[in-house]
C-alpha positions as CSV (number, residue, x, y, z in Angstrom):
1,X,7.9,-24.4,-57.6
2,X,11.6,-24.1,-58.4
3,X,12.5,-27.4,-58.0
4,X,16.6,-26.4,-58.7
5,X,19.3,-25.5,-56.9
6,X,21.3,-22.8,-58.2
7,X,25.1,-22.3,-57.3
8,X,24.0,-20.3,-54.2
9,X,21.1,-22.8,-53.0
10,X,23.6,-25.8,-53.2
11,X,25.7,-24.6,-50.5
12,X,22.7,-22.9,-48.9
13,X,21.4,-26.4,-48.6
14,X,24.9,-27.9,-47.8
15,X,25.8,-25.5,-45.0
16,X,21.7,-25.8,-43.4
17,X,22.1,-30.0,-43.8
18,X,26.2,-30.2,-42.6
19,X,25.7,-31.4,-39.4
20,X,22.4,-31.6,-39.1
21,X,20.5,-35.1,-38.8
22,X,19.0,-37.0,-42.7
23,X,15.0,-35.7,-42.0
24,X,16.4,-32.4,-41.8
25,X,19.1,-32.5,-44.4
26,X,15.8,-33.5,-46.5
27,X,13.9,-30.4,-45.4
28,X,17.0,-28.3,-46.0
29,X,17.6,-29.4,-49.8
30,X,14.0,-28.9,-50.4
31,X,14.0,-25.1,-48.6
32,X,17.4,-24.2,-50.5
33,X,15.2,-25.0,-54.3
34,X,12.5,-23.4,-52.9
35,X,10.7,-26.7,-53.7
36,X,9.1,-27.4,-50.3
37,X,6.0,-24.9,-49.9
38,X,4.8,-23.5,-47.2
39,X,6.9,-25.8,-45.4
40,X,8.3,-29.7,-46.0
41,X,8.1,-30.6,-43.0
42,X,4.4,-31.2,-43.5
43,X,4.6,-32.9,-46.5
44,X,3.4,-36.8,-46.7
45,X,7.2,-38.4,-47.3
46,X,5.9,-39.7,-50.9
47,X,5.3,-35.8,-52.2
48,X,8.7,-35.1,-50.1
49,X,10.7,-37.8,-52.0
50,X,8.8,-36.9,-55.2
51,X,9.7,-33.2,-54.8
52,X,13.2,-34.2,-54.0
53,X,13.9,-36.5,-56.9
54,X,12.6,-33.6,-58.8
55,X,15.2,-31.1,-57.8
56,X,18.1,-34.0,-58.2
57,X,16.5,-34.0,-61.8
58,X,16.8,-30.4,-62.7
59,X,20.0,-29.8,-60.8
60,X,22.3,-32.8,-61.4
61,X,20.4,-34.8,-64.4
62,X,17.8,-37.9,-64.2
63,X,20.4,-40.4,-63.6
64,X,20.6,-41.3,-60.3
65,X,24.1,-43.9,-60.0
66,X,23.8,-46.1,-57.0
67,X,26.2,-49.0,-55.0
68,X,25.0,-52.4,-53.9
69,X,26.7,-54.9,-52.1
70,X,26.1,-58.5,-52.6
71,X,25.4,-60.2,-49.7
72,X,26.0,-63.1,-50.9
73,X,29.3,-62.9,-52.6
74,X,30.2,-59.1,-51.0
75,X,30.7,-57.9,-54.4
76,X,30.5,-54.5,-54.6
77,X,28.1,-52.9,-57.8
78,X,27.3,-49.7,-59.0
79,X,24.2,-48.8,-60.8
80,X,22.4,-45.8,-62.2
81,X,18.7,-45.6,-62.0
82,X,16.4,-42.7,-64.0
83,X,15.1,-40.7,-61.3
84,X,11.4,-40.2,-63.5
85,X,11.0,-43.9,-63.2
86,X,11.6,-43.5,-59.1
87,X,8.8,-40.6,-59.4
88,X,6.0,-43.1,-61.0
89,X,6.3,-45.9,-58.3
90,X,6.0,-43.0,-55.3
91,X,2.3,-43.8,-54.4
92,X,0.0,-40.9,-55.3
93,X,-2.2,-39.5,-52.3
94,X,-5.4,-41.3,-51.8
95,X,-8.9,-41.1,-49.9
96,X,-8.2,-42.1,-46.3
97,X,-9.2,-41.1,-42.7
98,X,-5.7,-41.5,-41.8
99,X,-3.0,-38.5,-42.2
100,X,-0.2,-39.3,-44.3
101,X,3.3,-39.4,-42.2
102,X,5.8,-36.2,-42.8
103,X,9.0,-35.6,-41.7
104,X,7.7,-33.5,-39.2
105,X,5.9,-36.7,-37.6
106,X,9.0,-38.7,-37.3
107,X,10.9,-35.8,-36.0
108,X,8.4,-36.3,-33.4
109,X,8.5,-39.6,-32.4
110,X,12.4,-40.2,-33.2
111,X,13.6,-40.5,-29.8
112,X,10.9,-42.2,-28.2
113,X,11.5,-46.0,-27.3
114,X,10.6,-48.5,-29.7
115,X,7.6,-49.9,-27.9
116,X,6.2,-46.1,-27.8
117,X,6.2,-45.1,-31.3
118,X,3.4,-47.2,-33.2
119,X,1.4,-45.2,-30.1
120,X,2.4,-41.9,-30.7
121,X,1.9,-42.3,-34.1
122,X,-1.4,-43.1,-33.9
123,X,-2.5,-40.1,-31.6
124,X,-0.9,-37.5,-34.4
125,X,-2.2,-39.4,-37.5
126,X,-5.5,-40.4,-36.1
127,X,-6.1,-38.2,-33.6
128,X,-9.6,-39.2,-31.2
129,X,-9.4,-42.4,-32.9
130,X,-8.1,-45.2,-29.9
131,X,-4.4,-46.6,-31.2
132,X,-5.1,-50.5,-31.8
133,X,-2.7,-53.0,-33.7
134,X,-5.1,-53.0,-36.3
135,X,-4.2,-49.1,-36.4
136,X,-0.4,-49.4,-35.9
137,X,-0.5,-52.0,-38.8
138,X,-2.6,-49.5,-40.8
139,X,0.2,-47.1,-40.2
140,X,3.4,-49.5,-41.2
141,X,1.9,-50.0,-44.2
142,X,1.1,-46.6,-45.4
143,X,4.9,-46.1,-44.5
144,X,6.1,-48.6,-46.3
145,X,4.3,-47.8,-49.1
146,X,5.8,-44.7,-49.3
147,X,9.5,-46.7,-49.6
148,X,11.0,-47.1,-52.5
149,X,12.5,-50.7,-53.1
150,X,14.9,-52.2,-56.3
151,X,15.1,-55.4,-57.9
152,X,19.1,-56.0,-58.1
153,X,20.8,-59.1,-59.4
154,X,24.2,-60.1,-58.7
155,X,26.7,-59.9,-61.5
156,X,29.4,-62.1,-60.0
157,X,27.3,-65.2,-58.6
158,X,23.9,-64.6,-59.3
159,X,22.3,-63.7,-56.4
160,X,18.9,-61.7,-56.3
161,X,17.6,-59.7,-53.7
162,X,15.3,-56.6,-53.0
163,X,17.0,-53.0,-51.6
164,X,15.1,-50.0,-50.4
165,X,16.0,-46.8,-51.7
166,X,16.5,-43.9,-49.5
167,X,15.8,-41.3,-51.3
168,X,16.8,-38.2,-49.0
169,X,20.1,-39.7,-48.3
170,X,20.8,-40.4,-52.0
171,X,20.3,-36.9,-52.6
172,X,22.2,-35.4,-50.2
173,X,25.4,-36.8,-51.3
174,X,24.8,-35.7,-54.5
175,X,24.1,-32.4,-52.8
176,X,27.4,-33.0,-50.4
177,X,29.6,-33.6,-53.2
178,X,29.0,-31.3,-55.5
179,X,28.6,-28.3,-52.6
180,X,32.3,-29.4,-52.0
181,X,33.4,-29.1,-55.4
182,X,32.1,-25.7,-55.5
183,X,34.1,-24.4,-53.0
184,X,37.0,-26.0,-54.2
185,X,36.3,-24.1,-57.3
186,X,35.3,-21.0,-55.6
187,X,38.7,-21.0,-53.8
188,X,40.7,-21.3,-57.0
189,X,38.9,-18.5,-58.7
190,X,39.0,-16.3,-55.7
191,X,43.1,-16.9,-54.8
192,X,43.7,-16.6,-58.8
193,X,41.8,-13.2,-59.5
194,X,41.0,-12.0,-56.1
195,X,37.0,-12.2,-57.2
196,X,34.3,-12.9,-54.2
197,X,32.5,-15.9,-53.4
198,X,29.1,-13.9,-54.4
199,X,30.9,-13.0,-58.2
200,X,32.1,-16.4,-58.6
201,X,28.9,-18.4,-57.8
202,X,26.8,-15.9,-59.8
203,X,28.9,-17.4,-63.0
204,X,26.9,-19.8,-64.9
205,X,28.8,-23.4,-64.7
206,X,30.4,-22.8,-68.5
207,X,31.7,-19.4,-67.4
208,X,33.4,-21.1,-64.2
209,X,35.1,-23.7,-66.3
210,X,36.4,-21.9,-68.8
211,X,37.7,-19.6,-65.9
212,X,38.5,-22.4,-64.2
213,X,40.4,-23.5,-67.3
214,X,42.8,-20.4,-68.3
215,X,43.4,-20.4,-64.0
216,X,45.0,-23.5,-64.1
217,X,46.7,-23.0,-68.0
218,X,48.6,-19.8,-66.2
């Protein structure tokens, strides 16, 4: 398992994710680092958010920053959080007669009405077992524990509250971000010295710089 994304798999995984919706932007960061197996789509959403936190490791660093907003007092707060710490509270898989949810199984019931989904959840996780709420409740909670949630305190008045963490969609706009950057880069280097995009990108980061560097000294 890679669990990376070189210069090429970041905008492999920006162009796949761009206008696509956030289970498959998810599914397309994990393709792009060759971190996803067979396929990510079948993965239980705690090894997907694992695997992902993994590649936002090796690709961007462990820190994760982060922005809150107090409902309280609307301040606004940034935060960083250390991705390894995010990895230990994902659940680990356990012994159960009921299928983990993947992305492929919200795919599935996304555009269902609300009243249909703990239903059709229940036929794809348990299938032959007959959907009760004692099921569907069986079901929100393995889902939940899958969530990742964070303790944050108010610097300004105080306040305390509890925010999940959505993974996928914290990684992407790491992803987003620096995939833009890149190209703004690869432009520069390419209307400077005429090089193409394939040249540039195969240019470690410090060889870009320093290019990028005595481009912009000229």
């Amino acid at each position: 398992m890679q669990d990376r994304l070189t210069a090429t798999g970041l905008l492999a995984a920006w162009e796949a994710g761009a206008n696509r919706q956030p289970l498959d932007r998810a599914l397309a960061i994990l393709w792009a680092a060759g971190a996803g197996g067979d396929d990510p789509a079948d993965l239980p959403l705690a090894e997907r958010d694992r695997r992902l936190l993994s590649v936002r490791r090796h690709t961007f660093g462990p820190i994760l920053p982060a922005r809150a907003t107090c409902h309280e007092c609307g301040a606004e707060m940034e935060t960083e959080i250390d991705t390894r710490l995010l990895v230990e509270a994902l659940p680990e898989p356990g012994e159960d007669d009921l299928r983990p949810i993947t992305s492929r199984d919200l795919a599935a019931v996304a555009d269902l009405p609300a009243d249909e989904i703990s239903a059709a959840l229940c036929a794809r996780l348990a299938p032959g077992v007959e959907a009760s709420e004692a099921l569907g409740a069986r079901i929100e909670a393995e889902a939940e524990a899958a969530e990742l949630r964070t303790a944050i305190t108010c610097a300004e008045c105080g306040a305390r509250w509890t925010e999940t963490l959505d993974v996928a969609a914290h990684v992407w706009a790491g992803v987003e971000h620096a995939a833009l950057v890149l190209l703004t880069e690869v432009a520069e280097l390419a209307a400077r010295y005429g090089w193409p995009e394939p040249d540039i990108l195969a240019l470690s980061p410090a060889r870009r710089r320093a290019y990028l560097t005595l481009a912009r000294s000229g």
